[in-house]
Backbone bond lengths (Angstrom), bond angles and torsions (degrees), N, CA, C in turn:
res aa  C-N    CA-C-N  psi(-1)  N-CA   C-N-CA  omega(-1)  CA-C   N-CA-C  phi
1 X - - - 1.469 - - 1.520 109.75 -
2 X 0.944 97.83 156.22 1.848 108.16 -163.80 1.740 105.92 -121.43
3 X 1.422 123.90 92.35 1.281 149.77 -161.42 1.835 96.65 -66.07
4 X 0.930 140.79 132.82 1.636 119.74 170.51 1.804 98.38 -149.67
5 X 1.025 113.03 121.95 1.552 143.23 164.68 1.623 122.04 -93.86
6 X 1.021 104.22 144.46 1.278 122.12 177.07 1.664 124.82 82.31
7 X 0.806 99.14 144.97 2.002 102.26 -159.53 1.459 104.80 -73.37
8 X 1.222 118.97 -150.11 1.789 121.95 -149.49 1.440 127.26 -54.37
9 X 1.269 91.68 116.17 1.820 117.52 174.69 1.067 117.62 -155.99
10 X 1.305 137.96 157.00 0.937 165.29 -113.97 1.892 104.77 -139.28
11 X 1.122 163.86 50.31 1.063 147.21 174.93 1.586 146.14 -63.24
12 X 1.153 133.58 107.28 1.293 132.76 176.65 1.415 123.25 -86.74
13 X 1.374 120.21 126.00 1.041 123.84 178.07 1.482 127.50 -119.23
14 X 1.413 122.34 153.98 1.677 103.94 175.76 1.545 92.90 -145.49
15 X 1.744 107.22 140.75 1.697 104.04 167.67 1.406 87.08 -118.43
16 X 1.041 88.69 144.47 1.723 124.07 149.99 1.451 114.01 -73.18
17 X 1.343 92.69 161.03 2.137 98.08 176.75 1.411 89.51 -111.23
18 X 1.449 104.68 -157.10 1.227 124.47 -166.60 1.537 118.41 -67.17
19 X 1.551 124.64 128.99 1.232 120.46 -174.50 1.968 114.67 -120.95
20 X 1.584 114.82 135.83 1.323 95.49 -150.49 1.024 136.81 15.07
21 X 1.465 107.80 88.44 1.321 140.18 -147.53 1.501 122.07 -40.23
22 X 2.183 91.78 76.04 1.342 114.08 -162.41 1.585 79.45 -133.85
23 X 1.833 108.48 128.84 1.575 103.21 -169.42 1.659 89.81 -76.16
24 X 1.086 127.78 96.96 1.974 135.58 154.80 1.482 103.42 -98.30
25 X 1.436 70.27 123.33 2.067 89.85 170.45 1.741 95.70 -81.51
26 X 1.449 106.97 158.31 1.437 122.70 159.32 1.068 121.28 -155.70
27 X 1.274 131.41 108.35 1.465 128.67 167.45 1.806 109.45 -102.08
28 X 1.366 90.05 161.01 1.653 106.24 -179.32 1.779 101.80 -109.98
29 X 1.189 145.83 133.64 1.536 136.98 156.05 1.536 115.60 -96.55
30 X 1.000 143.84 113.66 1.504 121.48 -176.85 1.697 84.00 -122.66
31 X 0.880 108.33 146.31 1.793 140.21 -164.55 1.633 97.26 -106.35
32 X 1.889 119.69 82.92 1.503 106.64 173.17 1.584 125.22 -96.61
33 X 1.565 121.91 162.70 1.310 104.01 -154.34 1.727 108.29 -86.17
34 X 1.330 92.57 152.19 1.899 92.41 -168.15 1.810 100.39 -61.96
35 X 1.410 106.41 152.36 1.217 119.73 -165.46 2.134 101.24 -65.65
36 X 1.334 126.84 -10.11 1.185 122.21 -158.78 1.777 103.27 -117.40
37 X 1.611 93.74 -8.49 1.436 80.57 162.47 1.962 99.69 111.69
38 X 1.388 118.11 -25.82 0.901 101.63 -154.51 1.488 101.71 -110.09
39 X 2.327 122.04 150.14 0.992 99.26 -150.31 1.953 117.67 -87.06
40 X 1.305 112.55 -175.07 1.571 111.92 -177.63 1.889 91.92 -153.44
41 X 1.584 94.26 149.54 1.387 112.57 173.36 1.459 109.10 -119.53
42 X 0.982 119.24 171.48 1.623 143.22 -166.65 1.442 105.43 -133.25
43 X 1.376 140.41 122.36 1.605 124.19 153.25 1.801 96.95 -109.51
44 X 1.744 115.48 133.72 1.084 103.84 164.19 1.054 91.51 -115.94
45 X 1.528 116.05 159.49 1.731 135.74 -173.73 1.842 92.93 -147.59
46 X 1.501 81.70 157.81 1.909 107.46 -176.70 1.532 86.56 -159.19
47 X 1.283 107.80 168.38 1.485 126.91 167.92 1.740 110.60 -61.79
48 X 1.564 100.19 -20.66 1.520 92.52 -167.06 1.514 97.76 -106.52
49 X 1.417 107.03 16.01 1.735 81.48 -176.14 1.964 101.67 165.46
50 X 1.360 133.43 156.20 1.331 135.32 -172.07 1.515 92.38 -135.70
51 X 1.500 123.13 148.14 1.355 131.41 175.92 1.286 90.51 -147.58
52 X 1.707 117.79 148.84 1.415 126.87 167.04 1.563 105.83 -118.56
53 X 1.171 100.20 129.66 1.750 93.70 164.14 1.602 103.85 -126.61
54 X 1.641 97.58 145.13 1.213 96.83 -145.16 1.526 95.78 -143.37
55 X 1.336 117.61 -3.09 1.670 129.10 163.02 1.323 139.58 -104.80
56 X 1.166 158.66 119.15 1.414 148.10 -166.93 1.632 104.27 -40.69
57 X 1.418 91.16 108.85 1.564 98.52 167.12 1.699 114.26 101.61
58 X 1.472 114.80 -11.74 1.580 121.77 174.16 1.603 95.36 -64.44
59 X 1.551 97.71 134.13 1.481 123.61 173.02 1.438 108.14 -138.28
60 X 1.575 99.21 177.80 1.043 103.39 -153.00 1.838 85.85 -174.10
61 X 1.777 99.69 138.65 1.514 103.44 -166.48 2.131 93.33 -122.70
62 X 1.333 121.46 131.63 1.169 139.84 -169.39 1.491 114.10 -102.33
63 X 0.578 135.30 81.62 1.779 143.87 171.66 1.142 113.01 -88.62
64 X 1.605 117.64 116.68 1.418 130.68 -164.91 1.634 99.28 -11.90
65 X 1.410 93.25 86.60 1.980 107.83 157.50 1.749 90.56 103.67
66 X 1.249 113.64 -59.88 1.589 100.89 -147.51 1.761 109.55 -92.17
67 X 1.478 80.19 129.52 1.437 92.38 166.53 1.816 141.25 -78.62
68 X 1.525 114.48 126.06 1.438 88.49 -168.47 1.997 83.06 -145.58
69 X 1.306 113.85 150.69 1.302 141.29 -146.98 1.443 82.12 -82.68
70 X 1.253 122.09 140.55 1.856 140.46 166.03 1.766 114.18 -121.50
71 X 1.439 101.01 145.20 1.188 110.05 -175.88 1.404 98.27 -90.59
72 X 1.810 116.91 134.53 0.986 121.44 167.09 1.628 108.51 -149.79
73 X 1.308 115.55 154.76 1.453 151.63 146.47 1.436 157.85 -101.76
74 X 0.831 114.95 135.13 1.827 124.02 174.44 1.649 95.43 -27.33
75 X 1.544 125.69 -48.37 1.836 125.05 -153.71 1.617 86.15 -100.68
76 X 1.561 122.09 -40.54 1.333 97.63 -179.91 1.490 131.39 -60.40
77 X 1.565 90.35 -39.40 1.837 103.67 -163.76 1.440 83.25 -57.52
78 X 1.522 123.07 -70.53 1.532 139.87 -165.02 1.835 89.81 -23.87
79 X 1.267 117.25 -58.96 1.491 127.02 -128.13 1.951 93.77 -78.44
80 X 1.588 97.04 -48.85 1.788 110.72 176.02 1.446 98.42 -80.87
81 X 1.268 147.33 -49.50 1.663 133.85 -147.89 1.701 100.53 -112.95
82 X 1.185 113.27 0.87 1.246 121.65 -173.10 1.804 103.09 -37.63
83 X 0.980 105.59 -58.03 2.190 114.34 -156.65 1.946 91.53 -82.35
84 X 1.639 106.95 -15.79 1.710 90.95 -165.63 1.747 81.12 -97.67
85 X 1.333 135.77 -32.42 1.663 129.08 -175.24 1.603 107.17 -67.43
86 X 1.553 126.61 -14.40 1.181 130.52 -147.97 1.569 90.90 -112.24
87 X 1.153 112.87 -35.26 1.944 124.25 169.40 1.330 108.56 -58.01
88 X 1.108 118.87 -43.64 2.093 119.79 -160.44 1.357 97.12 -56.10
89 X 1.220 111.67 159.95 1.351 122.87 -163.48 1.789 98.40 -98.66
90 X 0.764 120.74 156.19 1.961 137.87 -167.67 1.689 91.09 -71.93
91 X 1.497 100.13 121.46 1.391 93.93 -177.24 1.802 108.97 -79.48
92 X 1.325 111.92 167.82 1.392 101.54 -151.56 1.678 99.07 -88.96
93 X 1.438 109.67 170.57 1.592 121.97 -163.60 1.529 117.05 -147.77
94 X 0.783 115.41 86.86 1.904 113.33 162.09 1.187 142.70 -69.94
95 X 1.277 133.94 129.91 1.299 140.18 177.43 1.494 126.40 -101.33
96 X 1.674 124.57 161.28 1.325 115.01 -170.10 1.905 73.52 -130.51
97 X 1.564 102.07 140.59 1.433 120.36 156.55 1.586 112.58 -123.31
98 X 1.258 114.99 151.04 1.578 108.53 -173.37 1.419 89.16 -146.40
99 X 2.058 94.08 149.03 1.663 118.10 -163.91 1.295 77.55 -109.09
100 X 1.580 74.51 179.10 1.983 118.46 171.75 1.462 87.42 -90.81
101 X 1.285 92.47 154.97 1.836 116.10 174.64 1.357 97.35 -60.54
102 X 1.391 88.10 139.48 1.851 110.84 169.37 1.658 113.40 59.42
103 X 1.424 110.81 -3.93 1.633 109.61 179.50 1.325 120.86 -145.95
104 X 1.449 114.70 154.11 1.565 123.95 -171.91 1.569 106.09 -74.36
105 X 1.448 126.23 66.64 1.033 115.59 -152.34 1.702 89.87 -153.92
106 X 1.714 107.03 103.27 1.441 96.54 -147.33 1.696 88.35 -88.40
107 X 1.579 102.92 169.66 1.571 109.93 -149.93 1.983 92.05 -98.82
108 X 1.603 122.81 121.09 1.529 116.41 -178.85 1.409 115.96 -23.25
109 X 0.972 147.50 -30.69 1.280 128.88 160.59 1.569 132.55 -38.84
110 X 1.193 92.09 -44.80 1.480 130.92 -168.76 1.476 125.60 -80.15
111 X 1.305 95.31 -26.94 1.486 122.19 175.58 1.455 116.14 -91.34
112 X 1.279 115.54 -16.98 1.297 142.57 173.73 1.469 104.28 -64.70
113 X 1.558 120.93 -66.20 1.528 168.37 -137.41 1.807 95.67 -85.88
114 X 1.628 97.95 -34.76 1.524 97.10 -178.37 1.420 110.65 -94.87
115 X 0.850 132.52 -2.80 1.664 147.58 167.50 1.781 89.05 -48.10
116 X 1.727 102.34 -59.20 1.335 101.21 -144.20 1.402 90.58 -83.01
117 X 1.047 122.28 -32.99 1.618 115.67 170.80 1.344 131.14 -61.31
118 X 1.128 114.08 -8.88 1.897 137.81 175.32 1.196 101.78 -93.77
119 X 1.287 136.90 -47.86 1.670 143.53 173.96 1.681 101.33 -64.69
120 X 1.080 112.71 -69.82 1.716 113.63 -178.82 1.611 108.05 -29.05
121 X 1.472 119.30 -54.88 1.246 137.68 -135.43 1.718 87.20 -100.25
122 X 1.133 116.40 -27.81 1.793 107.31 176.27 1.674 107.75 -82.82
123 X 1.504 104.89 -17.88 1.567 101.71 -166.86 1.927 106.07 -94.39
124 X 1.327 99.34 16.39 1.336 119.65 165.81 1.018 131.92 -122.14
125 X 1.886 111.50 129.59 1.498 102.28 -179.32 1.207 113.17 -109.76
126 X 1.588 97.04 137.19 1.545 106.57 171.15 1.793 117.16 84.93
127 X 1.277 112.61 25.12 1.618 127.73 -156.44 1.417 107.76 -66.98
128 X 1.276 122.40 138.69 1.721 110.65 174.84 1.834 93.79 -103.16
129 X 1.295 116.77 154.48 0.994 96.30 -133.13 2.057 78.89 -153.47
130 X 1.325 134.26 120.80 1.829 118.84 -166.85 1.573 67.71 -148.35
131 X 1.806 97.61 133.87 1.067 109.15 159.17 1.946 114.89 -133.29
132 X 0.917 101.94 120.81 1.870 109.58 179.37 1.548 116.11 -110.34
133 X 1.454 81.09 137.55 1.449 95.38 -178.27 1.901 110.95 -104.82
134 X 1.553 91.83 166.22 1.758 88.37 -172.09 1.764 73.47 -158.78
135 X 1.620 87.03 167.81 1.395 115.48 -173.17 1.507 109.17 -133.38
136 X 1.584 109.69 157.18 1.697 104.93 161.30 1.672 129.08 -64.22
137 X 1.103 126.37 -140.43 1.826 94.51 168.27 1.323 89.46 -147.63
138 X 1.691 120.59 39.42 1.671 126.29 137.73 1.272 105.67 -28.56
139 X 1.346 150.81 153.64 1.488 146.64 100.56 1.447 89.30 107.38
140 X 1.489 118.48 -167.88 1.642 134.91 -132.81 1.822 85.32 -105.55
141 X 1.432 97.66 149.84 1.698 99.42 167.84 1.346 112.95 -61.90
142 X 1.487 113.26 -45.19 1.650 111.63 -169.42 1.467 102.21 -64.55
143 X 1.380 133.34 -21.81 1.439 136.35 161.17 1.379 120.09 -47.21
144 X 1.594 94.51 -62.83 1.885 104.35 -169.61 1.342 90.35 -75.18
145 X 1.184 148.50 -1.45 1.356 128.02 175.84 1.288 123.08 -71.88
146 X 1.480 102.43 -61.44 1.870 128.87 164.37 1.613 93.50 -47.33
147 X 1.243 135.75 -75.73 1.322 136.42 -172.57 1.058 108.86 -33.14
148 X 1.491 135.29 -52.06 1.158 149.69 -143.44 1.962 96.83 -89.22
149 X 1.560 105.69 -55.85 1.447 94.92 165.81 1.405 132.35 -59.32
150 X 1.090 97.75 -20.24 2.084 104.89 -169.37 1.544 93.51 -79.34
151 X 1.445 114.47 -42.14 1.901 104.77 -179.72 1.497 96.76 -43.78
152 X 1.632 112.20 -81.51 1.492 121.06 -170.94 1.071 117.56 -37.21
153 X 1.982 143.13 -40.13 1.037 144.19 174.43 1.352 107.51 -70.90
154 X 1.302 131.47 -28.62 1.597 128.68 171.28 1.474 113.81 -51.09
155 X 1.543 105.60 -66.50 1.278 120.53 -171.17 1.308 118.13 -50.54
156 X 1.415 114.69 -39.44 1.743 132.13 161.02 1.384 97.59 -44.91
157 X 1.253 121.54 -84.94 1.184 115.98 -178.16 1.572 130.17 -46.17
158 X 0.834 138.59 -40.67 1.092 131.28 136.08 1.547 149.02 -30.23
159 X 0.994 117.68 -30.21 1.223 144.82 141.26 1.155 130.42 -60.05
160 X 1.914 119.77 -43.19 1.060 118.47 170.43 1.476 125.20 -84.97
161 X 1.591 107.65 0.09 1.343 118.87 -172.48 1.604 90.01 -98.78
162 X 1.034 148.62 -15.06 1.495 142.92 156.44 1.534 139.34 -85.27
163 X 1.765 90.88 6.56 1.585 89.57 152.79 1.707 94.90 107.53
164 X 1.645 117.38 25.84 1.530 131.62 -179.68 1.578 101.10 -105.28
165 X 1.195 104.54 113.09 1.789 87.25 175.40 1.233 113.89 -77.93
166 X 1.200 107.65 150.50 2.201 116.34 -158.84 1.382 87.01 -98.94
167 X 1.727 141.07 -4.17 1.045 103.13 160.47 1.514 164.82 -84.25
168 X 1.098 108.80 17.10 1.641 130.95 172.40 1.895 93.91 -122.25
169 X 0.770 120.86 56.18 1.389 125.50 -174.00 1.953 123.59 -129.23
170 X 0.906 132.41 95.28 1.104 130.94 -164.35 1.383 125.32 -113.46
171 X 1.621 130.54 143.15 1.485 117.73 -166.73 1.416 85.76 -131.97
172 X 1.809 102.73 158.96 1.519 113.34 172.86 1.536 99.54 -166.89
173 X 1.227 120.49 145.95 1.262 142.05 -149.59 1.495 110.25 -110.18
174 X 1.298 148.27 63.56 1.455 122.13 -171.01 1.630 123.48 -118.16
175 X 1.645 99.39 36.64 1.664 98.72 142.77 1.441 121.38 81.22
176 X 1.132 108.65 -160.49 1.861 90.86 160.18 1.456 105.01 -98.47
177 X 1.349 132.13 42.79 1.386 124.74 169.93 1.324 128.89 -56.34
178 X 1.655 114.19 -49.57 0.982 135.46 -135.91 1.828 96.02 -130.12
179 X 0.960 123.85 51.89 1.204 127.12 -164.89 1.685 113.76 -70.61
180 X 1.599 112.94 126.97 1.656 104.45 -174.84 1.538 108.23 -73.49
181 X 1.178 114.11 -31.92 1.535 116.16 164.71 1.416 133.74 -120.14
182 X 1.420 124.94 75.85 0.980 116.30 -174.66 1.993 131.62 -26.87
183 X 1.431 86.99 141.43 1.935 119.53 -169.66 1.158 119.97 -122.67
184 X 1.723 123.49 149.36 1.358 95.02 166.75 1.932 87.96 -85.65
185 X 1.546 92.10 -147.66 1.699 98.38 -177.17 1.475 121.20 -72.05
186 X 1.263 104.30 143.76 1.580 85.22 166.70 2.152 108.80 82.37
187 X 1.254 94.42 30.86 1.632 83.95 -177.61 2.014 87.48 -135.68
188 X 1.301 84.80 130.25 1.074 96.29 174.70 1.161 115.36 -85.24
189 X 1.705 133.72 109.57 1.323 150.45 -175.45 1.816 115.19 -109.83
190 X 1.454 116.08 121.94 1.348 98.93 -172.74 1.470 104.25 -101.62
191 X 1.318 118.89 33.29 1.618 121.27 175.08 1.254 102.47 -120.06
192 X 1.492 125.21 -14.54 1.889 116.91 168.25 1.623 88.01 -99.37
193 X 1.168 161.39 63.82 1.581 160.54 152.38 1.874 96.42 -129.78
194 X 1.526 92.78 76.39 1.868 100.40 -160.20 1.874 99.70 -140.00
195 X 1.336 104.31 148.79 1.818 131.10 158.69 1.152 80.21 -114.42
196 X 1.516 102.69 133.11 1.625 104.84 145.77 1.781 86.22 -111.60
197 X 1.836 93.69 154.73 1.648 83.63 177.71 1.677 102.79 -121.70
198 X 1.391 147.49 95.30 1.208 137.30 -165.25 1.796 110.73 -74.32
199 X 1.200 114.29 129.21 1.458 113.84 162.94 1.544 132.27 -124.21
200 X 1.048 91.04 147.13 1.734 107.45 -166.37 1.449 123.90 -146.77
């Protein structure tokens, strides 16, 4: 068993089958660098042995138990994992859009913001796709509620009028519940007047 510590990375693995037809396991780990730049470690452990990789691209090859250090690269990994890195599915991405007070009426910034969310969303296939709306906590809950769905049902629509299929697509309404910056009542905030739209 292969023990692994420490939070975000990326791991590649490969087994082998049977070699002179002696059942030996083999895996490869190569440690690739997170897409944002920032760094991550790996510890693998066996009874026979612990290795850390701790650089974009440090590997390391496992033979029933033992660990021993592998040379790897940006052209190698590319060159062997190329068609299995090119398969993984688009890791998922969220966006924040923000209205005008009291209306589904997203604010030029924002409108800008959906460009990039219309491009993202075509360069994906098959995307599931939940978008929620929230409000400031101006006016009555049973208000910001309805309000709160009509943002999220806009943005759907909108989206689906540009060529997004609405079917893996979902809307939900939650009001001033969920506030991105907490208020007391009654304060008009233009950072809770929000869709966030999550995709996956």
């Amino acid at each position: 068993m292969l023990s692994r510590t420490i939070a975000r990375f990326m791991v590649l693995s490969l087994l082998a089958g049977i070699v002179s037809g002696c059942a030996t396991t083999h895996d490869r780990i190569v440690l690739l660098p997170n897409r944002d730049g920032s760094p991550s470690a790996l510890t693998l452990k066996t009874a026979k042995g612990e290795q850390v990789l701790d650089k974009p691209y440090a590997a390391a090859n496992i033979t029933d138990g033992t660990i021993k250090p592998a040379e790897q690269n940006a052209d190698t990994v590319k060159a062997t994992y190329g068609d299995v890195l090119a398969a993984q599915p688009q890791r998922p991405v969220s966006y924040i859009l923000y209205f005008i007070s009291g209306t589904d009426t997203l604010t030029p910034e924002s409108k800008i913001m959906l460009e990039k969310v219309k491009a993202d969303l075509k360069a994906r296939s098959a995307p599931e796709i939940t978008a929620i709306g929230h409000t400031d906590t101006v006016g009555k809950d049973a208000d910001n509620d309805a309000l709160s769905l009509e943002r999220a049902t806009t943005m759907r629509n909108v989206l689906v009028a540009d060529g997004i299929s609405g079917e893996h697509f979902s809307v939900a309404g939650h009001g001033e519940r969920e506030l991105l910056v907490p208020t007391a009542d009654n304060v008009d905030e233009p950072r809770n007047r929000r869709v966030e739209i999550n995709v996956r």
